[in-house]
N, C-alpha and C positions, 0 to 999 in steps of 0.2 A: 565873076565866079569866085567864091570863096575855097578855102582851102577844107578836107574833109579831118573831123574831128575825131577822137575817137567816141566809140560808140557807146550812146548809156545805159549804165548798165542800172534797171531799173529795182532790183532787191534791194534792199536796204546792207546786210550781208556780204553784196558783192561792192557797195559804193564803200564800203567803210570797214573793208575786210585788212589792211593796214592795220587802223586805228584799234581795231577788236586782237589784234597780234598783240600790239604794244603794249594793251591795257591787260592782258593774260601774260604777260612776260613779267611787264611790271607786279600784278597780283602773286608769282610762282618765284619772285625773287625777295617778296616780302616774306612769302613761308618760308625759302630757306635763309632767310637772313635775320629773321624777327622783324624787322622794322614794322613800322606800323603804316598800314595798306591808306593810300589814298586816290578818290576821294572816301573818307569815313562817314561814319554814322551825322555827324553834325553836317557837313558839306549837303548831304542830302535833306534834312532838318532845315537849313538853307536856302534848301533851292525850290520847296515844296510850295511858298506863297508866288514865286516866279511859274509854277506848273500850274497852279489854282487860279492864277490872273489871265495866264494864256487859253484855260479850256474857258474861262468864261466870257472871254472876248472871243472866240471863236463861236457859244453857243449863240451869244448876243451880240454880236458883231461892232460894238464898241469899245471902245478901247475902256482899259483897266486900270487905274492907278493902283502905285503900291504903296502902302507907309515907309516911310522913310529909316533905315535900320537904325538904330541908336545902340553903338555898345560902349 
């Protein structure tokens, strides 16, 4: 018999409800501090052909190569 885990909690909101504090704390200490909020505008610019590989290996269920980033 195995030992009882805890139970999961299936929203997305309740698994990652931590992570969603920290990244609003972080956001709400960038406004009172000025710093500049990350991730930014580029970060996302970034991760958009990583998004675009993943929905088409899910619709076509092969895997996706990415170009290789060159900066």
């Amino acid at each position: 018999m195995t030992a009882a885990a805890e139970p999961y909690l299936p929203f997305f909101l309740e698994r990652y409800s931590d992570s969603y504090e920290v990244e609003l704390d972080t956001f709400a200490q960038s406004i009172q501090t000025g710093a500049p909020c990350k991730p930014d505008l580029q970060d996302g610019f970034e991760a958009l052909p990583l998004a675009n590989a993943a929905l088409e290996s899910a619709q076509t269920g092969n895997s996706v190569k990415l170009a290789q980033k060159t900066s």
